[in-house]
Structures are given as C-alpha cells and as structure tokens.
C-alpha positions in Angstrom: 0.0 0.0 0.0 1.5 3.2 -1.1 0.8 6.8 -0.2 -0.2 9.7 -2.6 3.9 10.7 -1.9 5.3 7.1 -3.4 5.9 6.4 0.4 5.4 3.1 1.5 3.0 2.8 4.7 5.0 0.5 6.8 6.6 2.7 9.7 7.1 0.5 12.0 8.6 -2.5 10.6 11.9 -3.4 12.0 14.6 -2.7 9.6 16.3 -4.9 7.7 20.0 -4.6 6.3 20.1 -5.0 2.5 23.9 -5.5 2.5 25.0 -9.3 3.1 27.5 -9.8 5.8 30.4 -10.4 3.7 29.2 -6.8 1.7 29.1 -5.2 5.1 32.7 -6.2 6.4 34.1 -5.3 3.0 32.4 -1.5 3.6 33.7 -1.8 7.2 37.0 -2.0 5.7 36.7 0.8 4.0 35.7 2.8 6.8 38.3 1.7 9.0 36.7 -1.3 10.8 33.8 1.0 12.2 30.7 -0.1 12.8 27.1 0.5 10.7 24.1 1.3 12.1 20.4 1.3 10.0 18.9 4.4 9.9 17.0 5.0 6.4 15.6 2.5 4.3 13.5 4.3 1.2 11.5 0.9 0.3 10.2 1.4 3.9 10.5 5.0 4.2 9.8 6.5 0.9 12.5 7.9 -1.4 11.0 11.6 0.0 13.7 14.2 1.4 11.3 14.7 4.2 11.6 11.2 5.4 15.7 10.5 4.8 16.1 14.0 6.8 13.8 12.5 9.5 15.8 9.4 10.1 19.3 11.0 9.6 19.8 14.5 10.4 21.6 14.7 13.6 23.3 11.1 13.8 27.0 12.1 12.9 29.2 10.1 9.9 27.0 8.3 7.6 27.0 5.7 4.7 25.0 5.7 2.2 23.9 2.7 -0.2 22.4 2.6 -2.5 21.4 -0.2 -5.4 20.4 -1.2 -8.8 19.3 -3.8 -10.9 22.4 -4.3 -13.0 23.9 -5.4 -9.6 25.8 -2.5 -8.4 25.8 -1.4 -4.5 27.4 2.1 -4.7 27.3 4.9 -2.7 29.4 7.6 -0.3 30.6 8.3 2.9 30.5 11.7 4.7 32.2 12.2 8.1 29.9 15.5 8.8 26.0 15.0 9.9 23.4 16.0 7.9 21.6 19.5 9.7 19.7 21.0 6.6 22.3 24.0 7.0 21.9 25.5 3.6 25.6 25.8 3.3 28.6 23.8 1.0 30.2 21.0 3.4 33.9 20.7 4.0 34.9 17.3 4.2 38.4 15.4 3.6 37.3 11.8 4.5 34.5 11.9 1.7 35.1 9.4 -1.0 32.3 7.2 -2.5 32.0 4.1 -3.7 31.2 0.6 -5.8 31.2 -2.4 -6.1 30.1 -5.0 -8.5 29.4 -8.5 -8.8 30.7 -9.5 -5.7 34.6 -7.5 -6.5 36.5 -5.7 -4.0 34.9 -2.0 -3.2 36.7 1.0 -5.4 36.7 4.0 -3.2 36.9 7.7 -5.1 37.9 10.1 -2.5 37.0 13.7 -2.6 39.7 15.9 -4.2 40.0 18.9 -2.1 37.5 18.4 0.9 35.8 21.4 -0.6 32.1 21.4 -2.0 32.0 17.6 -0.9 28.2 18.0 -0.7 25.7 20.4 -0.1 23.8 20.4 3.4 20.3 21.8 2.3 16.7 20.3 2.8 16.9 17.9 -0.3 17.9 14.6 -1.0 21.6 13.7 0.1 24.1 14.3 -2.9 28.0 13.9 -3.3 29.8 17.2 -4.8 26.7 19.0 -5.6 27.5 16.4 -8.5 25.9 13.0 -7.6 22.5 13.1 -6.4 20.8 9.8 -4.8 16.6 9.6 -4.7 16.3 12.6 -7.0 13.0 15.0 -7.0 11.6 12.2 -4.3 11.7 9.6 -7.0 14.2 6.1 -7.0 16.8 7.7 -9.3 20.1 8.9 -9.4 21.1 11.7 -11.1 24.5 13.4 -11.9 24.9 17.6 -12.0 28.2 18.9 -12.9 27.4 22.0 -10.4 31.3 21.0 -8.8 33.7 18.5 -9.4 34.6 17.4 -6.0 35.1 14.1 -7.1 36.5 12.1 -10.4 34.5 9.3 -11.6 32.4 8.6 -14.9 29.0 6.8 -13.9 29.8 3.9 -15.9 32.4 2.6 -13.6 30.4 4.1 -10.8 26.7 2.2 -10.9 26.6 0.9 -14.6 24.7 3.8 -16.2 22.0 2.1 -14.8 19.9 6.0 -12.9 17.0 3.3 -11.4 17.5 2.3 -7.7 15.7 -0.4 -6.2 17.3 0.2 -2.9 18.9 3.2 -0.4 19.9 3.0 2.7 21.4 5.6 4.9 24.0 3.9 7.8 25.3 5.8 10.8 29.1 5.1 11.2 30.1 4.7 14.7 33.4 3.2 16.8 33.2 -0.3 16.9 31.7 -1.0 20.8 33.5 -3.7 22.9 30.7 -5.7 22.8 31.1 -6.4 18.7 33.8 -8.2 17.2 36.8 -7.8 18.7 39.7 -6.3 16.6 42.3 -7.6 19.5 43.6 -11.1 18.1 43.7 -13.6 21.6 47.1 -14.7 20.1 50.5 -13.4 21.3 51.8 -10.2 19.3 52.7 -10.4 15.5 55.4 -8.1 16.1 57.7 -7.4 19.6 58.1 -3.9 20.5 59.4 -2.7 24.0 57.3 0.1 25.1 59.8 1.6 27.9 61.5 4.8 28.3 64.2 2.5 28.4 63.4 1.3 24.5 63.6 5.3 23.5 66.7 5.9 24.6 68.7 3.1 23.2 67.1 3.4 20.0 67.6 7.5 20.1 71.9 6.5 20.8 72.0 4.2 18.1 70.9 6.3 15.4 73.1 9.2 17.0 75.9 6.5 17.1 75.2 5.4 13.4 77.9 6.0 11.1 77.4 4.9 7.0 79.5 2.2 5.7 80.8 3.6 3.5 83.3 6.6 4.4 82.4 8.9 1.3 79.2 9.1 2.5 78.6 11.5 5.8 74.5 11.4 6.3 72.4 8.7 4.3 69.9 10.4 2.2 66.0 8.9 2.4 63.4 10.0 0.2 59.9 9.8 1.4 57.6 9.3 -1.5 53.4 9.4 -1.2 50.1 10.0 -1.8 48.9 13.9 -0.8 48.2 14.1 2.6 49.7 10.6 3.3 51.9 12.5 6.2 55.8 12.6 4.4 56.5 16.0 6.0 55.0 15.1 9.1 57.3 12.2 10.1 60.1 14.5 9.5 58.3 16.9 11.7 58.2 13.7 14.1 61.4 13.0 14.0 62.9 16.2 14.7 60.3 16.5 17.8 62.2 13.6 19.3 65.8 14.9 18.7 64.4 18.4 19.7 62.9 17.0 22.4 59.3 19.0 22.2 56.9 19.2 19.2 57.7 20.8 16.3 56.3 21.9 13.0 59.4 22.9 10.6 58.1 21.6 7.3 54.9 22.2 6.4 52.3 19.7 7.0 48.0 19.5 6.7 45.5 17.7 5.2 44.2 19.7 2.2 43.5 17.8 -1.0 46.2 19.1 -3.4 50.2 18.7 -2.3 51.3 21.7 0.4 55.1 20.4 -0.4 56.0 22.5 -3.5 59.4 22.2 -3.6 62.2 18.9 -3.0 63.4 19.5 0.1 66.1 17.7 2.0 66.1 17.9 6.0 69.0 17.3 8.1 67.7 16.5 11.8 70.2 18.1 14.6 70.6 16.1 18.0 69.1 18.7 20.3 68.7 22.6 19.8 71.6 23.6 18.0 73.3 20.5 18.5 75.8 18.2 16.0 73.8 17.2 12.5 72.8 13.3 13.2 74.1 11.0 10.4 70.9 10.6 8.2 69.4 13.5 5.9 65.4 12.9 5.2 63.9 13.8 1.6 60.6 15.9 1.2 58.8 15.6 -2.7 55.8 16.9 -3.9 52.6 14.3 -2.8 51.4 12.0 -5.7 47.9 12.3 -7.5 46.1 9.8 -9.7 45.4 12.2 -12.3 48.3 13.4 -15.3 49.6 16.4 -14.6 48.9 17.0 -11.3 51.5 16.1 -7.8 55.0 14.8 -8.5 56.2 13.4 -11.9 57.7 10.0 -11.8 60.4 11.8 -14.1 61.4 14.2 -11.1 61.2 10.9 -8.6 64.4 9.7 -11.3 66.1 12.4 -10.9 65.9 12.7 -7.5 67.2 8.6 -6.9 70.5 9.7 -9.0 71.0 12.9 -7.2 70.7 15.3 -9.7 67.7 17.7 -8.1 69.6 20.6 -5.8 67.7 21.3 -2.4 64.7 23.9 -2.3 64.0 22.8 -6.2 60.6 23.9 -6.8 58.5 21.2 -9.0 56.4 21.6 -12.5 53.9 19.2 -12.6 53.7 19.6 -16.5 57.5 20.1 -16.9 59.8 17.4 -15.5 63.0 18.8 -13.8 65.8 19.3 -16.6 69.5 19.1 -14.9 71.6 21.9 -16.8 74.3 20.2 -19.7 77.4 20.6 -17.2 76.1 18.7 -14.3 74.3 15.8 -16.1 77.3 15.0 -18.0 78.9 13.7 -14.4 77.2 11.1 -12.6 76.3 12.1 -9.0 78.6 11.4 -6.3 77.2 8.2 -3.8 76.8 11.2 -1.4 74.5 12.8 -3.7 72.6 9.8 -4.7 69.2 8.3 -2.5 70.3 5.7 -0.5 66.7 4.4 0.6 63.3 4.8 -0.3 60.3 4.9 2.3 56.9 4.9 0.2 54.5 6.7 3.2 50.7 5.6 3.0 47.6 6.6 5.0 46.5 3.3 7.0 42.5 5.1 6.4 43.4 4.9 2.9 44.9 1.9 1.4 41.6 0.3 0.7 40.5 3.4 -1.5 43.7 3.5 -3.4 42.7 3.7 -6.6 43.5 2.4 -10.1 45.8 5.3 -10.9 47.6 6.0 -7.8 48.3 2.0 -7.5 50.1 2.0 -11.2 52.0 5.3 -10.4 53.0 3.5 -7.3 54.2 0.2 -9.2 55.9 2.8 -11.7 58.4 4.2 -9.3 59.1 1.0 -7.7 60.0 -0.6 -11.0 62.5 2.1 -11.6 64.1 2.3 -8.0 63.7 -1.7 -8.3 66.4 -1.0 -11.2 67.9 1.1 -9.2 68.8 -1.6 -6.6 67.8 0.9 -3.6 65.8 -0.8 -0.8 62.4 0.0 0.2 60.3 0.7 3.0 56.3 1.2 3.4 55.8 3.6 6.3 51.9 2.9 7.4 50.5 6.1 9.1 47.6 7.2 11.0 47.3 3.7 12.3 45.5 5.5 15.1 42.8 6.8 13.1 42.5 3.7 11.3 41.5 1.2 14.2 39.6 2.8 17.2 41.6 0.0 19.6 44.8 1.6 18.6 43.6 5.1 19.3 42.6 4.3 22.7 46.2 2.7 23.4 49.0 2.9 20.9 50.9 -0.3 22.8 47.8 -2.6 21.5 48.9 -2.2 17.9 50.7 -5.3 17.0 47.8 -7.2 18.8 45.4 -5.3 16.4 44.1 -7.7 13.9 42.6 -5.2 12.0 46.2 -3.4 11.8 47.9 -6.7 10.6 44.8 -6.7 7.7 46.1 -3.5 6.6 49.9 -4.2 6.8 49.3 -7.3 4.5 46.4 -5.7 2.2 49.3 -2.3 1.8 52.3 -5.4 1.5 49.9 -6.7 -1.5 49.3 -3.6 -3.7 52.9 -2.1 -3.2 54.2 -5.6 -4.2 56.7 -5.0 -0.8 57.6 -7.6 2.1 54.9 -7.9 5.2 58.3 -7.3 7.1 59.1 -3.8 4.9 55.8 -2.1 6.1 56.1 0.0 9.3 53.1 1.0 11.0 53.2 4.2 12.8 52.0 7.6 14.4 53.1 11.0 13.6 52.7 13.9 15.9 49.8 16.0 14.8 47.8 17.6 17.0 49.9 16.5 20.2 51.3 19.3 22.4 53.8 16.8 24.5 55.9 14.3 23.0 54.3 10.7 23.9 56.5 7.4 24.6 54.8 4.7 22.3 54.7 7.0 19.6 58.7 7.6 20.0 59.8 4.0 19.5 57.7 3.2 17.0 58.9 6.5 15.2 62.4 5.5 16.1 62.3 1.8 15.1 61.2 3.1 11.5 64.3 5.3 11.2 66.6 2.8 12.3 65.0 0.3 10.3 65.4 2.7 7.3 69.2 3.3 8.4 70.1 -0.5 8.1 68.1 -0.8 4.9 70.8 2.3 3.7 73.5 0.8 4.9 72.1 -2.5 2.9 72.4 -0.1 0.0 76.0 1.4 0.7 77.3 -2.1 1.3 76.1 -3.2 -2.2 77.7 -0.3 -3.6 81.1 -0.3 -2.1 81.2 -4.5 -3.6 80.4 -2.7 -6.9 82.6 0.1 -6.5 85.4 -2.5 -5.2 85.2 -4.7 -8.0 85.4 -2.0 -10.9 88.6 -0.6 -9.0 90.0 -4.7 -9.2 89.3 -4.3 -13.2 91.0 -1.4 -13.9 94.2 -2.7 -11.5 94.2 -5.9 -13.6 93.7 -3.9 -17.2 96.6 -1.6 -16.2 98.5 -4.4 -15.2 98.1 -6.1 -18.6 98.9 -2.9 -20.7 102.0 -2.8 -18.5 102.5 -6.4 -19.2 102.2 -5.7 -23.1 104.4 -3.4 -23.0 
C-alpha cells in the first residue's frame, strides 16, 4: 500500500539490512573497521527528502547505499551530519564508492575536501555532482554543479539511474561488545614500550655511522600520496631529537600537495646540536590524475642525485639538470640511498586504479635502481579505534595486521618492509609509544641504507680490481 507521496505505509517494521554480511565487512574495511548502524531505508521510508532528513539528520558520519538492478551497490561516505544547513560542506574523508558483482569495493575520494556535498533540505548528494533519490523519485542523477570528485557513472553504478534500494547507515566506533579487533594470540610483532626502549634506539641512530666513508649522512626519500603525512614524520622525528613538538616543514591535510618544492632535512641532536648522520627527503605528494603532484620523471632524478635542495617542482615540466652537471654522474653522497613509500592506514583500501600504477611505476624504476624499500603505514590510530585508545595494542590489532598485509599486497613489498606508525599531529607533549615506533622506523630505514652502501662499495670495489688488472696487462704488453 503506497501513499499519494510514493511512500510506502509501513513505519514500524523493523529494519532490515540489505547489505549481506560479507558486503558489510568489505564496507567496514573501507571505513576503518567502524561499525554500521540502519537508519534510512526508502522501500520502507519512501524515497522523500522529508523522510531520509527524518531518520538522519543529527546522527554524525554516515553511509550511504544505495542499489540497482544491474547489480551495483554504490554509494558515499560523509564524516559531517546532515543539519539542513543550507551551506557547502567541507569534508576530507569523503570518498564514494562501488562495487560489482561481488569485486573488491573501489573508493573515489573527494579531491579537495571542498564542496563535498551540499547540506540543504533535499535529497543527500556527493559534490553538488551525484544526487541519490532525485525530486523524491528512485533515481540517481549526476549535475556537474562542482567537481569534487573524479568518476564517470559507468564505472560508478553501470549507467543504470534506477534504484531499487537506499539506505542511509550511521558510522560509529566499533563497541566492545562487537567483534573484537584484539587477536587472543601473542603479538605479530615485539616492541618494547619503555623509556628505556627510547633511549637506546635515540643513541643508536646518534651512534650510526654509514659504511661507507664517502658518505657523511644517508639520504631517504619519502615518496606518497597527498596528505599521506611525508613532512610530518620528519616533523616527528625532529620533535624527538628536539625534544618537544615541532612543525618545521609544512604539513596538513588539504586535497592538493602543500610540499612545493624537494626538500632535503638534516635533523640536529638537540637545539643547536651536531647534525645526526641521516638527511630525510621531502617531494611533492602523488595524485592519480596526469599532470597533477610529483612526476615520476622528477622521482628519477631525484634517486641519481641530480635535483639541488629547495628545487621547486612543474607538474607539466619534469625537472631538466643543466648540460654541465648531467654529464657527471652524481657522487654516492649525492645519490638516495633508501626509499620509504609513506601511505595513509584510512586509505589503502581506496587506493585507486591510478595511484596504485603510479606506485608500481616508481618502484619498478628504484627496483632498477637496486635501492631498498620501506612502506611507512601512518595514521594507524585513526584507522583502528583500539589503537587510538592505546598505541601499545597495535601489534595485537588484527585489524592493523589486515592492513599491513592488504598495503604489502598492492605495493608488491615484504609484510616485514611495512612499518606502521603515528606521527605527531595535533599532540602538544611528546608521547613514549609513539617515539619507538617512530624511532624503530628510522633505524630500520638506516640498516636498509646501509644494505644499499654495502652493495655499492662490492660494486665500486670490484670496478677498481678491473681497472688494476687492465693496467697491469697494458704494463704487461708493453
């Protein structure tokens, strides 16, 4: 029985979840292992404004579903409630979503934050660009008003506008009650969470010196996605050395790359104290789309050592090292002696298409390169709500060893080469557990260099045995 509105008549009928429960885990991955809630359902609502505003204004972050009959469940995710405002939204953990025929979800995340939807009195849209239960009806319907996100609707929901299904789920911290994200096993890694920990860890990489003696401070490049937080673990680091929180490169969360220029940052052992023996690299963050964040050009030049410091990147114009100095090769000091490849814990599951092949790109070419490499796995706090509670529960977090295997998978890197961590961001104090496993990254990425450095000197060692023996010969001749 239906209403004059379209609207079914069945209020009070308990609400049923149209999502399967393998469906539902694979969106809960995508969230970050949160938990979904039913709120809206339009074939028991009605596909009116009116009612979706009724049942979801006011509840916080929300999903929303939505499905079709070519067998697409697609939909977004918006980390701001819904309050009939009138105003553009601001939100940088937008992204939507879709899967099909059973496949992995593909996330699209918002591409500034800005204009990620419009908060007024209709039907909930994406961007002021995708709009779900149009003009009351079961439709969606795309208006190029903004482009906050990058998508085409085939990949998105088939081209198929007819929806025999939305729902609307609020997103909220996994309780204690629900499945637990601690595995009853003993750690998958061991860390030693003591003061004691810190400080043998902070006199080892004071008391580090390269292998090879040509070579005063290792050089690590930090390469990643915008906002993945490459500045900010250099901000990290020098906080610990510093020994309070500091903010010398810049670092935030907007949607387009705040590093400009290639930067490299020595890290001094105290205020105004001796240089420490490693020197950490700062590049423009990567985008999906051409033109746009660094160029894997630029990440080539970099490896061989041929960008200065404070070079200020073209995304259209790869760097171009003048006649005089590309004739040379660099010096070993000069060259990258390790790469760390820094990616957002919340974000590995919407990595998309694009970003994964610009990834496999670079690694192809440092592979070539014969320089090691390192995943640095950030935000792990943000990304399982156990961890943010107590940073020492990490490596007893199944959820984090999920992520450091599904992040080991699309890199194409070791489960042992990913490092999960915690940058300083909106800390005021400097915080033990985040120290070692800040520290025990950096002197993981110090051995790695080292691994470098020793490969080199065989090489270099080698071509110095040729020429003795050629010279030896012509002497011989003679």
């Amino acid at each position: 029985m239906y209403s004059a509105f379209g609207a079914p008549r069945i209020y009070n009928a308990p609400l049923t979840s149209k999502l399967t429960e393998k469906q539902r885990k694979k969106l809960c991955d995508l969230l970050g292992n949160l938990e979904l809630s039913l709120l809206y359902k339009a074939s028991v609502h009605g596909y009116q404004a009116s009612a979706f505003h009724q049942r979801c204004d006011r509840q916080g972050p929300t999903l929303l579903v939505a499905y079709n009959r070519s067998g697409y469940i697609f939909g977004g995710y918006t980390s701001v409630e819904y309050a009939q405002s009138g105003q553009p939204i601001t939100d940088n953990h937008a992204f939507l979503f879709s899967v099909h025929n059973g496949g992995a979800p593909v996330g699209i995340r918002v591409k500034s934050g800005h204009y990620a939807r419009y908060d007024d009195a209709g039907g909930p849209n994406f961007g002021q660009q995708l709009y779900f239960c149009y003009s009351n009806h079961p439709l969606v319907k795309i208006e190029y008003n903004h482009e906050a996100f990058n998508f085409s609707p085939f990949s998105l929901y088939g081209n198929d506008t007819w929806l025999s299904e939305c729902e609307v789920y609020k997103v909220a911290k996994r309780s204690t009650l629900s499945e637990p994200q601690v595995s009853a096993e003993k750690p998958w890694r061991n860390v030693l969470w003591t003061a004691e920990r810190r400080a043998e860890l902070m006199e080892m990489i004071r008391n580090y010196k390269p292998l090879m003696k040509s070579v005063s401070r290792v050089r690590i490049l930090m390469i990643g996605p915008v906002g993945a937080g490459k500045s900010s673990f250099f901000n990290s680091i020098n906080s610990i050395f510093t020994g309070h929180v500091t903010s010398k490169a810049i670092s935030g969360s907007v949607g387009t790359s705040l590093t400009t220029q290639f930067r490299r940052y020595p890290v001094k052992d105290g205020c105004g104290g001796r240089l420490l023996p490693f020197v950490l690299c700062d590049t423009m963050g990567l985008e999906e789309q051409s033109g746009a964040g660094l160029d894997i050009e630029d990440i080539s030049s970099i490896l061989q050592g041929h960008v200065p410091d404070r070079y200020k990147f073209n995304p259209t114009t790869p760097f171009q090292p003048d006649e005089q100095k590309s004739s040379r090769p660099a010096s070993l000091q000069e060259k990258i002696h390790c790469v760390v490849y820094v990616i957002d814990a919340t974000k590995i599951s919407l990595m998309s298409d694009k970003l994964q092949e610009k990834l496999a790109s670079i690694r192809r070419k440092v592979n070539s390169l014969g320089i090691p490499q390192i995943v640095l796995m950030t935000k792990v706090d943000e990304a399982c709500p156990l961890v943010e509670e107590d940073l020492q529960s990490l490596y007893v977090s199944s959820y984090i060893k999920l992520k450091v295997q599904e992040v080991s998978s699309r890199l194409g890197v070791p489960v042992s080469c990913v490092l999960p961590v915690k940058n300083y961001s909106q800390e005021l104090e400097l915080e033990l557990n985040c120290d070692v496993l800040l520290l025990t990254a950096l002197q993981q990425m110090l051995n790695f260099a080292d691994d470098y450095l020793d490969d080199a000197g065989h090489v270099e060692a080698s071509g110095h045995c040729r020429g003795e023996t050629m010279e030896k010969i012509t002497v011989w001749c003679m």
